[in-house]
C-alpha positions in Angstrom: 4.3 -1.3 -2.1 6.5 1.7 -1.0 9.6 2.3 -1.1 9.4 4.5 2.2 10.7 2.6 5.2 9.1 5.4 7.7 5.5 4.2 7.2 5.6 0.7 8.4 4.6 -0.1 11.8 8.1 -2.5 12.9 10.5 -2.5 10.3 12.6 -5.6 10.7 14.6 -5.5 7.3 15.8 -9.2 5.3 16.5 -10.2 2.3 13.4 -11.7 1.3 14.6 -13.1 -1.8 11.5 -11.6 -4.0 12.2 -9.1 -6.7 9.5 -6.9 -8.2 10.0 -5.8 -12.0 8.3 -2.9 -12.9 7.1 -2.4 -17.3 10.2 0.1 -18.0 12.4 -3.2 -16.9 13.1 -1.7 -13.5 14.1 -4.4 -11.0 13.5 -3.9 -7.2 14.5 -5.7 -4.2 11.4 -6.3 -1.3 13.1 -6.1 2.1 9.8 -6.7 4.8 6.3 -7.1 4.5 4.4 -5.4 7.1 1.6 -3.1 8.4 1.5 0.3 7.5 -0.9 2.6 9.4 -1.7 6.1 7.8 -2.7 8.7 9.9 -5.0 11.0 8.7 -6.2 14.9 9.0 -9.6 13.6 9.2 -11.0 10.0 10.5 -9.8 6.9 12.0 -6.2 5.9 10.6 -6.1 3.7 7.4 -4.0 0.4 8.3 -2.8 -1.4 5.2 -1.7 -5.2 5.8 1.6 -7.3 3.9 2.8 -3.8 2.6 5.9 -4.7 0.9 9.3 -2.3 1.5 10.6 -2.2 -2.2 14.0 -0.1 -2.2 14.3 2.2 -4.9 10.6 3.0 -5.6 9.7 6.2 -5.6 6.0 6.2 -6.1 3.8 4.2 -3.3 1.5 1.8 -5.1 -1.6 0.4 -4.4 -3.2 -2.9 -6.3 -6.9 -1.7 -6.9 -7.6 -5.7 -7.2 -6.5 -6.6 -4.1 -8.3 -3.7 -2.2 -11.6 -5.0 -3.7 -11.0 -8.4 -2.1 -10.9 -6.7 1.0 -14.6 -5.2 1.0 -14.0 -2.2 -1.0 -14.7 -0.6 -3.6 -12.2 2.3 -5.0 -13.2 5.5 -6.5 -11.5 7.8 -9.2 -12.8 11.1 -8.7 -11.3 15.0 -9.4 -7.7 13.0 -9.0 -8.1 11.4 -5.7 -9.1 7.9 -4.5 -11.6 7.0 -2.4 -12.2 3.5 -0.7 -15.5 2.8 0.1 -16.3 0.0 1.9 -19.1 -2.2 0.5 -21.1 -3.5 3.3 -20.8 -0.7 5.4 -20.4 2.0 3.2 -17.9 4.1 4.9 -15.2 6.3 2.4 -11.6 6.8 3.4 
């Protein structure tokens, strides 16, 4: 989720009629789901699929659960996090 509508790939906006309610009782509307490609300093680009545009959020969130689903798994290290795919063993 991010509530950036620069990152994603074609940004056709709707009222998708989901909501997303964060702990603190926040309550956010999701306008498109949609690729989002990263390009990096270093490395292929990272592309992220059914990224969901949540207006209002200020922080982009990831779901660690749903990036292990996908062949990876995710490091914590010195602050940052890594994504290291399981079979092939390449780290983004």
């Amino acid at each position: 989720m991010t509530g950036n509508k620069d990152f994603f790939n074609d940004l056709e906006e709707k009222d998708l009629q989901m909501h997303i309610e964060m702990g603190y009782d926040g309550r956010y509307s999701t306008t498109v789901i949609d690729i989002v490609t990263f390009h990096r300093e270093f490395g292929s680009p990272l592309t992220l699929k059914d990224v969901m545009c949540v207006l209002g959020l200020k922080k982009n969130l990831i779901l660690v659960a749903i990036v292990e689903d996908h062949g990876y798994d995710v490091i914590f290290s010195n602050g940052k996090a890594f994504l290291r795919h399981i079979s092939m063993g390449q780290v983004k």
